[in-house]
C-alpha positions as CSV (number, residue, x, y, z in Angstrom):
1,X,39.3,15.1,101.2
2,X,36.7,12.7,99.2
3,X,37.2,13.5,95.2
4,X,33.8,14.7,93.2
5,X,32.2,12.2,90.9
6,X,30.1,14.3,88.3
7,X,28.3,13.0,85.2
8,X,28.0,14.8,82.0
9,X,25.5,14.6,79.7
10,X,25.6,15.6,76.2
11,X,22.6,15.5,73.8
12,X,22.1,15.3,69.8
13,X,22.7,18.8,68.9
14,X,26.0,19.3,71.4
15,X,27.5,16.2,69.6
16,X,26.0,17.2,65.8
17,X,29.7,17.6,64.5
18,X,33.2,17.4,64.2
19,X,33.7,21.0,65.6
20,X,30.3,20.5,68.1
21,X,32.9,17.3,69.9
22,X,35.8,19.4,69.8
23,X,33.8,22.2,72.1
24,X,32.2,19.1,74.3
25,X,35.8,18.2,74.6
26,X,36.6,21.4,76.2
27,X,33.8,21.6,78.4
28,X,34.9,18.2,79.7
29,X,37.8,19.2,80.5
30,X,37.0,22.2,81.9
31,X,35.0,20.0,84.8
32,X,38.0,17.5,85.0
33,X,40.2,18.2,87.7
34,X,42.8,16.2,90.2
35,X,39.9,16.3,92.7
36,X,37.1,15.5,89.9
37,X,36.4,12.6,88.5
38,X,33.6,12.8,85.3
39,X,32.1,10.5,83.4
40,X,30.3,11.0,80.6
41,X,26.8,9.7,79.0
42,X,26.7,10.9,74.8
43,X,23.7,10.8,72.6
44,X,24.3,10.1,69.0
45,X,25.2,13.1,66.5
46,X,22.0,14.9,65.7
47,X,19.9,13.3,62.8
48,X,22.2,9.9,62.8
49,X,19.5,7.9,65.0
50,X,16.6,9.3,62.3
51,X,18.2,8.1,59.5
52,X,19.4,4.6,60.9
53,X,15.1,4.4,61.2
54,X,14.6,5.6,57.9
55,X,17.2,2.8,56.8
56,X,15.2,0.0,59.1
57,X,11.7,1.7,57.4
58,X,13.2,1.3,53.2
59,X,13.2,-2.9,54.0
60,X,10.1,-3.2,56.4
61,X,7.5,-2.0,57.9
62,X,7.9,-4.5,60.9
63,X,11.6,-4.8,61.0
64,X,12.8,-6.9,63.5
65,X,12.4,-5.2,66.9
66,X,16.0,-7.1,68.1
67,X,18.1,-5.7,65.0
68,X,15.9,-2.6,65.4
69,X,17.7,-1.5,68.6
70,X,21.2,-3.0,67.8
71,X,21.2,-0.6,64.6
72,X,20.0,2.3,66.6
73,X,22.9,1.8,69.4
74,X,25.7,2.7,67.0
75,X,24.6,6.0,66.3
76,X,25.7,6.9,70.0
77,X,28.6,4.1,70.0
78,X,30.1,6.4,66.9
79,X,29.8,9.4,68.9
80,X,31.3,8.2,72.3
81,X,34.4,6.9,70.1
82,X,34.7,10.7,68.0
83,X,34.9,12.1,71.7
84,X,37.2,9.5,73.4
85,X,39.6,9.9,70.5
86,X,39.3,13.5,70.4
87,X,40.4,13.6,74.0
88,X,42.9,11.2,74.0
89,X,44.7,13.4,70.8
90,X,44.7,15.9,73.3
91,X,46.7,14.2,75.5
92,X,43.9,12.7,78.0
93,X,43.2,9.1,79.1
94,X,40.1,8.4,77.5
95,X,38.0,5.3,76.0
96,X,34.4,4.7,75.0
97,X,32.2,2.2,77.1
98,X,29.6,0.3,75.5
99,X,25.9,-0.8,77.0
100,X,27.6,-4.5,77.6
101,X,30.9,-3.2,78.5
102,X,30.4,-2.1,81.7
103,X,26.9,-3.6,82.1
104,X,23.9,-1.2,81.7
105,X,21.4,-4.3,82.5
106,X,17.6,-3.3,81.5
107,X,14.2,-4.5,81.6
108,X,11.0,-4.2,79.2
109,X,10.7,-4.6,75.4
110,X,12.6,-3.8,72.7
111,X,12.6,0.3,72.3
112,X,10.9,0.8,75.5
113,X,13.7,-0.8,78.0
114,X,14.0,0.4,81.5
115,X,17.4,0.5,83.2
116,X,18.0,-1.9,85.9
117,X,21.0,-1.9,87.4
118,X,24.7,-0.6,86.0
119,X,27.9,-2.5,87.1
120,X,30.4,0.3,87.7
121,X,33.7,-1.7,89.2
122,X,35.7,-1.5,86.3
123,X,34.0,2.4,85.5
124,X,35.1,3.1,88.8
125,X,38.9,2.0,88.8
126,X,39.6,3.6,85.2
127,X,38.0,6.9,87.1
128,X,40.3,6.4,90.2
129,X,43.3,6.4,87.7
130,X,42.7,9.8,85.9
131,X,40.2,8.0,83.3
132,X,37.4,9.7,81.6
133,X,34.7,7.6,80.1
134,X,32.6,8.1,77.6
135,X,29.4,5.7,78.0
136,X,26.7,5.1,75.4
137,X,23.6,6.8,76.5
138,X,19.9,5.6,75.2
139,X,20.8,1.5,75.2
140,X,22.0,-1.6,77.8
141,X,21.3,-5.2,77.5
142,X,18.7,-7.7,78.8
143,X,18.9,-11.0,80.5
144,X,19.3,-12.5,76.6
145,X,22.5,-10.3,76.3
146,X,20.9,-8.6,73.6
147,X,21.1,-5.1,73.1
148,X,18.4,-3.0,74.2
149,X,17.0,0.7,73.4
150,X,15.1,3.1,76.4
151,X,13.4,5.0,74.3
152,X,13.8,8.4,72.3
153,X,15.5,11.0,74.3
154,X,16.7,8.1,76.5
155,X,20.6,9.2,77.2
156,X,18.8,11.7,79.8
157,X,17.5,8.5,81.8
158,X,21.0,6.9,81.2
159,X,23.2,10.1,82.8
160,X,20.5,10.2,85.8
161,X,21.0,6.2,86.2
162,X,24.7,6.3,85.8
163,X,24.3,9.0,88.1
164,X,22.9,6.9,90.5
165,X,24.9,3.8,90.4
166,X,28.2,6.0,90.6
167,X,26.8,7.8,93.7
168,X,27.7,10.8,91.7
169,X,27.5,14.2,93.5
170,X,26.2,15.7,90.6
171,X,24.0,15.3,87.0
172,X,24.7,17.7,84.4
173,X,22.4,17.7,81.1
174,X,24.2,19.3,78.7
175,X,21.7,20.4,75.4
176,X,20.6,23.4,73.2
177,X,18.8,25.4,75.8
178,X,20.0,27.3,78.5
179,X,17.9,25.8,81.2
180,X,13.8,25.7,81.9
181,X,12.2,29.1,81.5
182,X,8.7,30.1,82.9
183,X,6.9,29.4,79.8
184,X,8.0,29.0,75.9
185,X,10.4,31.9,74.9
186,X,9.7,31.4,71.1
187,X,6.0,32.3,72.4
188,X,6.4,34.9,75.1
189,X,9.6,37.5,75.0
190,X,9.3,37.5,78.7
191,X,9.8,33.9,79.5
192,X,12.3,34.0,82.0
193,X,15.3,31.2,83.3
194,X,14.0,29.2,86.2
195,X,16.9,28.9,88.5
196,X,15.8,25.9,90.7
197,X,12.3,24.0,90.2
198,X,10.9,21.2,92.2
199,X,11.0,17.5,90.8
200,X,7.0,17.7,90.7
201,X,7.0,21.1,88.6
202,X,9.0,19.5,86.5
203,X,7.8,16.5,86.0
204,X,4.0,18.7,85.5
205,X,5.7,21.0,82.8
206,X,7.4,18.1,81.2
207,X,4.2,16.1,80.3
208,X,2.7,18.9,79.6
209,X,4.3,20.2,76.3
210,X,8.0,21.5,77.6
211,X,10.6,20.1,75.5
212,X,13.5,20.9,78.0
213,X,13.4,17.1,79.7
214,X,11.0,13.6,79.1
215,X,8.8,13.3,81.9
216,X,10.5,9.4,82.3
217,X,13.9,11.3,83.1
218,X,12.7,13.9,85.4
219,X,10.6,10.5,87.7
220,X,14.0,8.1,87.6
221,X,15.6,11.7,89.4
222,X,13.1,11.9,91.5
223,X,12.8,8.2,92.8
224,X,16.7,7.9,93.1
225,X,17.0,11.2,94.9
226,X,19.4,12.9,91.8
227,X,19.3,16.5,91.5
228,X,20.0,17.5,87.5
229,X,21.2,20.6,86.2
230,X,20.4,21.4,82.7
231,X,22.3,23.8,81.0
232,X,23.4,25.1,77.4
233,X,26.7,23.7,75.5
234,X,26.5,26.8,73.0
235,X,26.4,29.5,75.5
236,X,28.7,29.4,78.9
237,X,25.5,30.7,81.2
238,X,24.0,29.0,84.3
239,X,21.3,26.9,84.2
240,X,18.3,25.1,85.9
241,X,18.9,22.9,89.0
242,X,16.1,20.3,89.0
243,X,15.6,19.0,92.7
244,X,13.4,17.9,95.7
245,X,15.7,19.9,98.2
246,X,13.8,23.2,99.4
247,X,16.4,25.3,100.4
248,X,16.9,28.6,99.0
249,X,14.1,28.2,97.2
250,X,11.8,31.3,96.1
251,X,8.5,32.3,97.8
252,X,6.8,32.4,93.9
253,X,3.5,30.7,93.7
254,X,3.8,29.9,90.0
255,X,6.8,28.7,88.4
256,X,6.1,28.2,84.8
257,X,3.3,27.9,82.4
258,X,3.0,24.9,80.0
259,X,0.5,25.0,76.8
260,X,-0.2,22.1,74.5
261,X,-1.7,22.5,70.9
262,X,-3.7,20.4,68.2
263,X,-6.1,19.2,71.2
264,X,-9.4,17.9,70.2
265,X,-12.8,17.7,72.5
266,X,-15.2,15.0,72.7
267,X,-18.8,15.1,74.1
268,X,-20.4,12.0,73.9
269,X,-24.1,13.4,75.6
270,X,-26.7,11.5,76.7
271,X,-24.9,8.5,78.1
272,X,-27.1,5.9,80.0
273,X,-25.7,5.7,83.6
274,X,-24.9,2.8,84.9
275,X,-22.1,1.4,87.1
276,X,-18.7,0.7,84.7
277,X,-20.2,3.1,81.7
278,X,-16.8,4.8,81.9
279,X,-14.9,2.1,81.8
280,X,-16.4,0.7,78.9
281,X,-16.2,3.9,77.3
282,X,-12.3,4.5,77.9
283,X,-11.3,0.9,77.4
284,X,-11.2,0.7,73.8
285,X,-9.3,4.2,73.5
286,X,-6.6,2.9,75.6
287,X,-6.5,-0.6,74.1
288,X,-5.8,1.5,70.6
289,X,-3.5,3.8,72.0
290,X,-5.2,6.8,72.2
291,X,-4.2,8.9,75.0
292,X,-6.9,10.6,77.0
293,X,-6.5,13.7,78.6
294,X,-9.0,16.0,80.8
295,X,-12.0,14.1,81.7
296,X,-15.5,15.5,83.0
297,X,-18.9,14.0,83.4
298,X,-22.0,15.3,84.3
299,X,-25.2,13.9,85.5
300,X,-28.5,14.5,84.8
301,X,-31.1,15.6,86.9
302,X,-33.2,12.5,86.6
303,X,-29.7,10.7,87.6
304,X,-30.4,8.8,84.6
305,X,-27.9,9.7,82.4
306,X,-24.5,11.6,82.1
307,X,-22.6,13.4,79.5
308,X,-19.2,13.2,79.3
309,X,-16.4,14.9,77.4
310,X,-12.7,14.1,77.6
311,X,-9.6,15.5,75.3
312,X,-7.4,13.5,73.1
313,X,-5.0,14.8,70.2
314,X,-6.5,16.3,66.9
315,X,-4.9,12.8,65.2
316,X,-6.4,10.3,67.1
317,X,-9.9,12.1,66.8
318,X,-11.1,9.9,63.6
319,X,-9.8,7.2,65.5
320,X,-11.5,7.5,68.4
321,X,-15.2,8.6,66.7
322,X,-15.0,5.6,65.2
323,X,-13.9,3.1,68.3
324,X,-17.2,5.1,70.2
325,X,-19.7,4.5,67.5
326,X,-18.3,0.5,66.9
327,X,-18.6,0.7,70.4
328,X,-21.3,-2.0,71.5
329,X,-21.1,-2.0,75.4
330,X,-22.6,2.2,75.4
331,X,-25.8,3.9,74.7
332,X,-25.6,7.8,74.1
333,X,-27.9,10.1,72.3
334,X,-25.2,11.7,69.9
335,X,-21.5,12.6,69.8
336,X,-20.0,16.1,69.4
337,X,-16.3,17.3,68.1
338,X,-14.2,20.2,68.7
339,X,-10.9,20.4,67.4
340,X,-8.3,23.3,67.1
341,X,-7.9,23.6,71.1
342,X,-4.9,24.1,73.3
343,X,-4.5,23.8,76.9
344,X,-3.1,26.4,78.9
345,X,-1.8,25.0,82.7
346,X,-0.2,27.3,85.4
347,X,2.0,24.7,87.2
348,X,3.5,25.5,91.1
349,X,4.1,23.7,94.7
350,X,3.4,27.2,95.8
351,X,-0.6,27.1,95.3
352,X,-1.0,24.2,97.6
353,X,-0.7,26.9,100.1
354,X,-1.9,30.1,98.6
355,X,-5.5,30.5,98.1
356,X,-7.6,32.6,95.5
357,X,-5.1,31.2,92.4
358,X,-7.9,29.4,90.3
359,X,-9.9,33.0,91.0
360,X,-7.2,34.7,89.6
361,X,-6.5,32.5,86.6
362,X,-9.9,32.8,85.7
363,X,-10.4,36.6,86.2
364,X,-7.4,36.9,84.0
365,X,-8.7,34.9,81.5
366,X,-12.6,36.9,81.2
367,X,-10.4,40.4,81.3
368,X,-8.9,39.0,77.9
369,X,-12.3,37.4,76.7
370,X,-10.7,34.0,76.8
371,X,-13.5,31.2,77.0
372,X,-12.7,28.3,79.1
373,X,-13.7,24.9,78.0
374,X,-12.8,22.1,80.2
375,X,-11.1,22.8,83.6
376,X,-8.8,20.1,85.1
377,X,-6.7,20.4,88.5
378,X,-4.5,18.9,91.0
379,X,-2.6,19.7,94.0
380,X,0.3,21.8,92.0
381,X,-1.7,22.6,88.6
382,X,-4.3,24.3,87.2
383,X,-4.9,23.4,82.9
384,X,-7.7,25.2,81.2
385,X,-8.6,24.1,77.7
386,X,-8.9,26.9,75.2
387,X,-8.9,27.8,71.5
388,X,-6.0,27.8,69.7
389,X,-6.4,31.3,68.4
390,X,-6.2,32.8,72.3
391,X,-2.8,30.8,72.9
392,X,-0.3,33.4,72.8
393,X,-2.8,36.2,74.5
394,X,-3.8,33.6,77.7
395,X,-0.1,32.4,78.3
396,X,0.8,36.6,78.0
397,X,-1.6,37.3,80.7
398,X,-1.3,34.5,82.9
399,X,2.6,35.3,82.8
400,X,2.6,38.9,84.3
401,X,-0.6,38.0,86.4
402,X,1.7,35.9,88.1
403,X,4.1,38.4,88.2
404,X,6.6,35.9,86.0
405,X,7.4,38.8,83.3
């Protein structure tokens, strides 16, 4: 019978103490069997990789990008080593793997690294002979051999890569929430645990405000075909199984709701029209990094000109009134704001099938006197912008309309 390879993942908050990596011990061990073989991915104790910044920000405010990441890696090299020797006082064979150790070879800058391939021969023989690993999440090395960082909340695309590489029959991301519920709990009581939620929902709820997962973790799962379960460290309760399989899957035609806040809304009115106005328009917002959202135009009945009004965030909205108005490539009449907006998005595979949804939304949405600003869709979601004020009363309704209560 062929032995299970499983990888464990364990965040900031599971690792935050002494006591914290004696319970991740356990919980180790508790997957560890003759017939399972676990390796696990750590994140550095909670607040370590904060302060380490804070240290890089007191001598510069362009520190070195190289030293940058080589500072930030100890963080999780001192956790691996508190939870290897922790183990191995218990009586387990256990060491801590370093990025170059094994190697986790990446690719991309400094802080934004992508993982490229992981050497597992020698991870693989220490498993074979009862070994437990405990790899550094968030880092690897590039073709320089110099340490490299994946970016903030990166030990989840670490596990999912390791994951990968190890042909591991399982992903397991251990944090401070019990799994991914149908919308914020802290916001709606009724939120409920999601038992099993597609890749693309996911991926949707992810980017668009849930905390749970980045949306860079949930697409390496996707592309490499690993199926995650997310579950609680503090609490011994099942989780969320994150997958592209359908079986066993529930006929519900929403699985979650997502909201954002501190959106801001732009009208620029009275555009000329003319081929590559957009363009010229959006080019200096992305060149300055402002991220923009929802996006509508509409044309004028002499054809002749267009408004259009796109969100951004509430921060970059100084920025961007002022990249528009040095802007020397558009004409426009005048420029309006709105700020203090949220958007609301019911997310679900099932909807691609299932007509009368956007009616519904909607109709749910007047019976509460909730004006709708902006509408954006796609195959699997449906965001509406909104005030702020209406927030907790749309994502109420929307949540029992879709019988998710």
């Amino acid at each position: 019978m062929r032995s299970k390879t499983i990888v464990l993942k364990f965040g900031g908050t599971s690792v935050g103490s002494i006591e914290r990596i004696k319970i991740v011990s356990k919980i180790i061990l508790s997957h560890k069997s003759k017939n399972t073989k676990v390796a696990v991915i750590s994140s550095a104790m909670s607040g370590v990789t904060n302060e380490l910044i804070k240290k890089t920000k007191s001598i510069s405010n362009n520190f070195d990008s190289a030293e940058y990441d080589a500072l930030l890696s100890t963080g999780e090299q001192a956790a691996c080593a508190l939870i290897a020797g922790n183990l191995k006082s218990l009586g387990h064979n256990s060491r801590s793997w370093l990025s170059w150790q094994l190697p986790i070879l990446t690719e991309g800058n400094h802080s934004n690294a992508r993982i490229s391939n992981i050497k597992t021969k020698d991870i693989k023989n220490y498993m074979n002979e009862g070994g437990i690993p405990i790899v550094a999440g968030f880092q690897g090395i590039n073709s320089n051999f110099r340490i490299t960082t994946i970016g903030r909340s990166g030990s989840d695309a670490s596990a999912i890569m390791l994951a990968k590489f190890l042909n591991a029959d399982e992903c397991i991301i251990y944090t401070d929430v019990d799994g991914v519920y149908t919308t914020d709990p802290r916001m709606h009581k009724k939120a409920k645990k999601i038992k099993k939620i597609f890749y693309d929902e996911m991926l949707e709820m992810s980017s668009l405000g849930s905390k749970v997962m980045q949306p860079t973790s949930v697409q390496d799962a996707k592309l490499n075909k690993i199926d995650i379960t997310v579950k609680s460290s503090f609490v011994k309760k099942n989780g969320t199984l994150i997958t592209g399989s359908k079986k066993s899957f529930s006929d519900q035609i929403i699985t979650g709701i997502s909201s954002t806040k501190d959106d801001a809304k732009i009208t620029i009115v009275g555009v000329k029209d003319k081929p590559g106005v957009a363009a010229a328009i959006f080019k200096p917002l992305s060149d300055n990094s402002v991220n923009v959202d929802m996006v509508v135009q509409n044309i004028s009945l002499n054809k002749k000109e267009t408004d259009i009004t796109f969100t951004i965030k509430a921060d970059d909205l100084k920025k961007s009134e002022k990249l528009i108005k040095n802007n020397k490539k558009i004409q426009f009449k005048k420029l309006a704001f709105d700020k203090n907006l949220s958007k609301i998005s019911i997310i679900g595979v099932g909807m691609i099938t299932t007509p009368g949804i956007t009616y519904r939304m909607f109709k749910s949405l007047a019976q509460k006197k909730i004006n709708i600003m902006v509408i954006s869709t796609s195959e699997i979601k449906i965001s509406v912008l909104i005030s702020n004020k209406d927030v907790k009363k749309a994502v109420a309704c929307l949540h029992k309309e879709f019988n998710l209560d």
